[in-house]
C-alpha positions in Angstrom: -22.7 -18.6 -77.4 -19.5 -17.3 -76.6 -16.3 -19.4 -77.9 -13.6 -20.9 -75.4 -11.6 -17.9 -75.8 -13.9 -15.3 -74.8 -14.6 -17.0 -71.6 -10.7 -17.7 -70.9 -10.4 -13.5 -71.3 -13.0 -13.0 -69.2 -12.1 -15.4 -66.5 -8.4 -13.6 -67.0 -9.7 -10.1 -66.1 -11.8 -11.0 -63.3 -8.2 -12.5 -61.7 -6.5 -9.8 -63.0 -8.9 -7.7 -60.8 -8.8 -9.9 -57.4 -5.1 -9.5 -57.5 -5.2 -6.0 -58.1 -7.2 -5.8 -55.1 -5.4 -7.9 -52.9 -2.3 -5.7 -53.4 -4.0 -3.0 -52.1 -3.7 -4.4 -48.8 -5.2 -2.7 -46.2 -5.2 0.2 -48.0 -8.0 -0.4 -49.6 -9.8 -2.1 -46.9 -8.9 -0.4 -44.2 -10.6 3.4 -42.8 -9.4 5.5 -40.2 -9.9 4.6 -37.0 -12.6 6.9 -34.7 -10.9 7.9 -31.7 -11.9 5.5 -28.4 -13.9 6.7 -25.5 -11.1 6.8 -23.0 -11.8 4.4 -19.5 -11.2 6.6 -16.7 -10.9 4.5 -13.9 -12.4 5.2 -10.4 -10.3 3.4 -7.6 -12.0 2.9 -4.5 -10.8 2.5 -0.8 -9.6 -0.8 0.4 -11.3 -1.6 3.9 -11.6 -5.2 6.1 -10.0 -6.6 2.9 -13.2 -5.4 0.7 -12.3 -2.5 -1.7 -15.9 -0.4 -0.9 -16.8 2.8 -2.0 -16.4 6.1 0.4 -19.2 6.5 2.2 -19.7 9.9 0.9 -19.5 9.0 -2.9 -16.8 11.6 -3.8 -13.4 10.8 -5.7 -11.0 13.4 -6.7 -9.2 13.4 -9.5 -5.1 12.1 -9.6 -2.6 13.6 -11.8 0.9 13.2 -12.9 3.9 15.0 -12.1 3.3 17.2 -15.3 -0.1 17.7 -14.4 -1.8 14.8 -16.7 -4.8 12.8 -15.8 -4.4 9.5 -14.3 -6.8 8.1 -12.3 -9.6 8.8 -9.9 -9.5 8.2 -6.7 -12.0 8.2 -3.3 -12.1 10.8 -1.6 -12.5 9.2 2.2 -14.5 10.4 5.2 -15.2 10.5 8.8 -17.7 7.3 8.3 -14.9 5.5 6.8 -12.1 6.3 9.0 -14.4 4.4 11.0 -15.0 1.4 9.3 -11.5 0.9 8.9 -10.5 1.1 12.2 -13.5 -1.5 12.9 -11.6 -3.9 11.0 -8.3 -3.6 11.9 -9.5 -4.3 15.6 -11.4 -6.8 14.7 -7.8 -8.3 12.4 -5.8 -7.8 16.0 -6.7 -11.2 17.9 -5.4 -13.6 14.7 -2.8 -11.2 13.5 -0.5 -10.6 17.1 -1.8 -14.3 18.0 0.2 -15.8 14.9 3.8 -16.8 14.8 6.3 -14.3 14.3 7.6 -17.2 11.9 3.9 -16.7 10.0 3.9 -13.3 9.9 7.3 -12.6 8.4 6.3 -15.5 5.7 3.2 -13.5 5.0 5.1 -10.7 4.6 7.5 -12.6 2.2 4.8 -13.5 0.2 3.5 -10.0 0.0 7.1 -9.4 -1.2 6.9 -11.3 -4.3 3.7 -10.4 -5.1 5.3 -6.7 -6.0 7.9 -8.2 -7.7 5.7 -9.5 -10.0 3.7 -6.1 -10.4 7.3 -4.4 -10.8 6.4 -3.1 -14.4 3.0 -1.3 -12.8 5.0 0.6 -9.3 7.7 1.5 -11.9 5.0 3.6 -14.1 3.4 4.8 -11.1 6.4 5.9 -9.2 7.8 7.7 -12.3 4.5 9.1 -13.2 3.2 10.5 -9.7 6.7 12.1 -8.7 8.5 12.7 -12.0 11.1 10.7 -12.6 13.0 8.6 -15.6 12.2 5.1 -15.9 15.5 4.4 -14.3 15.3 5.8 -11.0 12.2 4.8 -10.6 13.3 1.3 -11.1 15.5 2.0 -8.2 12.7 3.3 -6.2 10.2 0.2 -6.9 13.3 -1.8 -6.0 14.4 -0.8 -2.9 11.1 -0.6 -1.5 10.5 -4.5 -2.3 14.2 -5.2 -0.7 12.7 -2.7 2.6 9.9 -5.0 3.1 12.2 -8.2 2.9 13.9 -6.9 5.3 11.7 -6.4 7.6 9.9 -9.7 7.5 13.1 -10.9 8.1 12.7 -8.9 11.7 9.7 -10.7 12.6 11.0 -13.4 14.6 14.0 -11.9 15.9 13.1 -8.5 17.2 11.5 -10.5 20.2 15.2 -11.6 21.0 16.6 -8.0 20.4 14.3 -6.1 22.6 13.0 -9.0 24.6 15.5 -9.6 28.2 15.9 -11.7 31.1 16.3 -9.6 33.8 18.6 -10.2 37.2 16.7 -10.1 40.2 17.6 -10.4 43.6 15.6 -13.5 44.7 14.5 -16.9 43.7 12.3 -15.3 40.5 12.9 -15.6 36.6 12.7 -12.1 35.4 11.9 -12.1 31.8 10.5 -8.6 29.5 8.5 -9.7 26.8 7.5 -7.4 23.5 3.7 -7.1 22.9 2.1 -5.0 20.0 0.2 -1.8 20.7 -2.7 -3.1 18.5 -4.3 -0.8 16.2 -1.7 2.1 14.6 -2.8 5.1 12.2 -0.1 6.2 9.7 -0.2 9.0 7.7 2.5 8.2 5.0 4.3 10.5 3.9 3.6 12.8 0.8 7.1 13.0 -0.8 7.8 9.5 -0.9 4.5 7.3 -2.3 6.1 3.8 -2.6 9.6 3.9 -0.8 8.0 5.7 2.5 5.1 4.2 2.5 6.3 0.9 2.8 8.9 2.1 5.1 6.2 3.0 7.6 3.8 0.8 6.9 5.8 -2.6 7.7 7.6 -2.2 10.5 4.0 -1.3 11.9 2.6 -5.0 10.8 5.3 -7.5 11.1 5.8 -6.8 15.1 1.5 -7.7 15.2 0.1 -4.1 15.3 -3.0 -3.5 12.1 -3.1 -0.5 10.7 -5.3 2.3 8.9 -3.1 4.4 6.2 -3.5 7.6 4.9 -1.7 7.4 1.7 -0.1 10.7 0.1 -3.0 13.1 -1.2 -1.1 13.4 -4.4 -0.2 10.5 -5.5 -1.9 7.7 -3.9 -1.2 5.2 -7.0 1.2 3.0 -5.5 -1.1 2.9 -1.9 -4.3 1.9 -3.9 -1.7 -1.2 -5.8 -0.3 -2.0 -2.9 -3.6 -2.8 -1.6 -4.5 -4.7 -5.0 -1.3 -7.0 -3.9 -2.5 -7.4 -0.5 -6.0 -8.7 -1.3 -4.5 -11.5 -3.0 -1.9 -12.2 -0.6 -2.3 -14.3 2.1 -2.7 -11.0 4.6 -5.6 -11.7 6.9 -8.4 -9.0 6.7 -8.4 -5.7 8.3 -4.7 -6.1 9.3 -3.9 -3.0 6.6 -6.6 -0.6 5.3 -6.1 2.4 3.2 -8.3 5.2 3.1 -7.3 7.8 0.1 -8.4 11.5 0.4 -7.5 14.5 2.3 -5.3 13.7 4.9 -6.5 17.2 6.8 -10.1 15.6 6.3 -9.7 12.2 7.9 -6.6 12.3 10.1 -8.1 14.2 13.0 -11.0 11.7 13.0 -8.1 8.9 13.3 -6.3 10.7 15.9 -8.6 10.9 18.4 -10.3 7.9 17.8 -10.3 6.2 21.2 -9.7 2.5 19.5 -6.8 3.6 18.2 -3.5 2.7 20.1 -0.9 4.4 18.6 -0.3 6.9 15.1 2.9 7.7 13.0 2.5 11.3 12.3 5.4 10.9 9.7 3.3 12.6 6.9 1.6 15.3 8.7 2.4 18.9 8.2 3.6 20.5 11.0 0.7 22.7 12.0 -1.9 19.6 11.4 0.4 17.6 13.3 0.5 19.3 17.0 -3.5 18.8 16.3 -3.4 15.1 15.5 -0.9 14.9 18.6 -3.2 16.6 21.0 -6.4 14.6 19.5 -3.8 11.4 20.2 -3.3 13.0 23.9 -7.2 11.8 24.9 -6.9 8.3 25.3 -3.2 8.2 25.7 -2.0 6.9 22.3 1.6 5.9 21.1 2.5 8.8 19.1 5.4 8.8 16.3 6.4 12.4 15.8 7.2 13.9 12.1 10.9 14.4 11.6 13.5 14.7 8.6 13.8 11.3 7.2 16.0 10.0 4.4 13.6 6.6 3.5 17.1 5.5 1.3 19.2 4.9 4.8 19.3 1.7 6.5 16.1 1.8 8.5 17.4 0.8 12.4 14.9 -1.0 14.7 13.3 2.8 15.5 9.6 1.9 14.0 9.4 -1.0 15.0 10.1 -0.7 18.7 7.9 2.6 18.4 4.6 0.6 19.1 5.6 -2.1 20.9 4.9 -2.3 24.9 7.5 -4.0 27.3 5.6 -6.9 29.1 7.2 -8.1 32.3 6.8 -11.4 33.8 7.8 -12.9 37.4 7.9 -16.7 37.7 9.5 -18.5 40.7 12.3 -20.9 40.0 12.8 -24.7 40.7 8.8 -24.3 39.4 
């Protein structure tokens, strides 16, 4: 049998070996990683609330400012064009029947809710239109403090463009603002977050729903903003966004005879005297493309641009 002091050696090396091996580290335990199967993901369109699939099953690839992949997104149709206008007239009874005083809080919350996705706009912003972290910072900021401000409007733009009128006779005379109902916007292409909100409330907090066309190019910040809004407490249908060629679906929007009214603000200029002459059939509310600089102080301009004057006659001493 072995003595005691062959089994202390033996016992000695077989530490001496565990420790050896624990020094390694990683090194010795550790083998190169195989590369991960990236997760491209697919974003879909974001209708009556819902975020379905286009009807026609396509998607088109989204890429940076430099040309990298990003995402994919749907590529929207005639069929869904459609759909979303279904829904936002079906959103116009409970949405220009709330309180102005509901509406802009809605709004408000909608607000915070991008303030706490700040981090995700920002990458967006700078990825989609090139720019360094910091002014896109600016970007994603100024287009939160643009939709403050207009839910701020949402009970006082009845006292701005609303008037008692003098009559001659025993009559109160009063005008009364009333939204246009449903309002297509195509948003504009140079501008994914800051112009897109800047077209997009004024059309909601006076009571109008809406159907966006985001830009072609960099629909990122459309297809978030629309994550936000599902999980704010914005009623269904009141904004839908369909992605895809805006020379695709905007004519089907445009002459759309359930459509009251439609911001041409992203349209090029040929496409646009078609969407205006489409708009021409039934009459609509029509917002003509012009030179905008989305950093200025917005005015009362979109907001009064589909709204209708209602004028009332009561007797006095009644």
């Amino acid at each position: 049998m072995p003595d005691t002091e062959q089994i202390r050696k033996a016992a000695s090396a077989k530490d001496s070996t565990k420790t050896r091996s624990r020094s390694a580290g990683t090194a010795v335990a550790t083998e190169p990683a195989a590369p991960r199967l990236a997760v491209r993901k697919t974003y879909k369109l974001f209708i009556g609330g819902a975020f379905p699939r286009s009807e026609s099953g396509r998607s088109y690839v989204v890429t940076s400012a430099t040309g990298d992949f990003l995402a994919n997104a749907a590529l929207g149709s005639r069929k869904d064009v459609r759909d979303a206008v279904r829904a936002a007239r079906a959103a116009v009874a409970g949405w220009s029947g709330a309180t102005a005083y509901n509406r802009g809080q809605v709004l408000y919350r909608i607000a915070e809710m991008l303030e706490g996705r700040r981090d995700q706009f920002v990458a967006e912003v700078r990825a989609g239109e090139g720019l360094d972290r910091a002014a896109a910072e600016r970007v994603v900021d100024a287009a939160i403090d643009r939709w403050v401000w207009y839910a701020g409007w949402s009970d006082k733009i009845a006292q701005v463009y609303g008037n008692a009128n003098p009559v001659a006779g025993p009559y109160f005379n009063l005008t009364t603002p009333e939204p246009t109902g449903v309002v297509g916007i195509v948003a504009p292409n140079d501008s994914s977050l800051l112009g897109l909100v800047s077209v997009v409330a004024p059309v909601v907090v006076t009571g109008n729903t809406a159907v966006v066309l985001p830009s072609v190019d960099r629909p990122l910040p459309a297809i978030t903003l629309a994550e936000v809004l599902a999980t704010s407490d914005l009623p269904a249908g009141v904004i839908n966004v369909i992605t895809g060629r805006v020379a695709e679906t905007a004519p089907w929007l445009a002459s759309h005879m359930d459509v009251n009214g439609i911001d041409l603000t992203g349209a090029e200029p040929e496409l646009a005297v078609e969407l205006e002459v489409a708009a021409a059939e039934n009459l609509k509310r029509v917002l003509r493309p012009r030179e905008e600089d989305w950093w200025a102080e917005p005015g009362l301009d979109r907001m009064l641009a589909f709204l209708e004057a209602k004028t009332v006659w009561h007797p006095k001493g009644v």
